[in-house]
N, C-alpha and C positions, 0 to 999 in steps of 0.2 A: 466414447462419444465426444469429448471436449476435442476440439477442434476443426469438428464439424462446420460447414457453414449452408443452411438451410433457407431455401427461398418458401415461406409461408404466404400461400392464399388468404386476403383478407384478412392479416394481421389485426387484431381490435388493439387501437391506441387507447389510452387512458381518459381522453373525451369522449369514447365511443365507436369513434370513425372508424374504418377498417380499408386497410389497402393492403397489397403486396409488399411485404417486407423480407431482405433479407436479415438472418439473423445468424450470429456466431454464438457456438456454445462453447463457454470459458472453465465451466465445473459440473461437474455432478456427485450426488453422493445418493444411493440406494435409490430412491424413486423420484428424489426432483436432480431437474436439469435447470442448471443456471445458462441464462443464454445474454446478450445485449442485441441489440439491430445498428443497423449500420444506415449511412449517406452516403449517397455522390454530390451531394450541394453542400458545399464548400464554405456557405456563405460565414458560418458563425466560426471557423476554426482555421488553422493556421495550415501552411500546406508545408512544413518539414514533416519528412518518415520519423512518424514511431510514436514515443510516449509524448501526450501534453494535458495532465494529468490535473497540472495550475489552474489550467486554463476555464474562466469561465464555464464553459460548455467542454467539460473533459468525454477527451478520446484517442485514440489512434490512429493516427493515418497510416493504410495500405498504400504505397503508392502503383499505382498503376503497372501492371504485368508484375509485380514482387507476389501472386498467388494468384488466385482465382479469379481474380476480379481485375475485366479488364480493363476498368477506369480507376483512377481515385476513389477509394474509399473510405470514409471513417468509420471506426469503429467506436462507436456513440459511451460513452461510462459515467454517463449521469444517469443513466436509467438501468435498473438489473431486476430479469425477470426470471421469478422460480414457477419453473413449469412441470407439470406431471409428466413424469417419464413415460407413463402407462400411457398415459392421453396422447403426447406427442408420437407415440409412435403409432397409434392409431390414426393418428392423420396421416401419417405419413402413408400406412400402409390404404385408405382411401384417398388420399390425391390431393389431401389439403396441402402438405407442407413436401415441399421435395429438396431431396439431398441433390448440395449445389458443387461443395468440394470440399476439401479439407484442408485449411490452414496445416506448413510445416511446424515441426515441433517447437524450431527454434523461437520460429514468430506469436505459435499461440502461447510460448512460456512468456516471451516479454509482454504480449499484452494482459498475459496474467499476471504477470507481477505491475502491469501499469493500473490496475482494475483494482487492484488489493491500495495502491495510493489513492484512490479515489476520497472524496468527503462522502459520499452517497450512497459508499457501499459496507452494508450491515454486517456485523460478526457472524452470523449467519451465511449471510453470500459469502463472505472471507473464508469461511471453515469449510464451504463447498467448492472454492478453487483449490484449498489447499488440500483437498484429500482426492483432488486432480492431479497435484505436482508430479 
């Protein structure tokens, strides 16, 4: 499943809110799936391809046609969500969360290894990309 990238219905943010979010899955290990979400708004991050891990508001940019996504993307790494593998794919299979495409290997390795430099991300999320590698 890691490299999946899934459009979720009603995503629920951390204040509550819930929108439409795309989201990349970076790890899994037995029943949780590690995922991040992603932007097309630009505003807080830099627009070179690839790792910017330093950065303030750490992520990855996709850039535009390099995979699924046909605009700019970041792939957001200040935020890592462990999600029940059981549950998600229960939504999937009623119409909550739909499979969008699949990051190549090479790209979802670098943003795995950009997500393991993160400040944000717990020995835990680290030991679920790494039993992704």
């Amino acid at each position: 499943m890691p490299g999946k990238v899934l459009l979720h219905r009603s995503f629920v943010f951390d204040d509550g809110t819930t929108k439409d979010k795309y989201l990349v899955v970076i790890g899994r290990l037995v029943d949780t799936v590690l995922a991040v979400k992603t932007t097309s708004i630009g505003h807080r991050y830099r627009n070179d391809f690839g790792c910017q891990s330093a950065n303030r508001f750490p992520a990855f940019l996709l850039t535009a046609g390099c995979c699924c996504f046909p605009k700019h993307t970041w792939v957001c790494l200040g935020d890592f969500y462990e999600l029940d593998a059981n549950e998600l794919a229960q939504k999937i299979t009623q119409g909550q969360v739909y499979p969008f495409g699949v990051l190549p290997a090479e790209l979802l390795l670098n943003i795995q290894y950009c997500a393991k430099g993160c400040d944000d991300i717990s020995g835990y999320q680290e030991s679920l990309i790494d039993q992704s590698l």
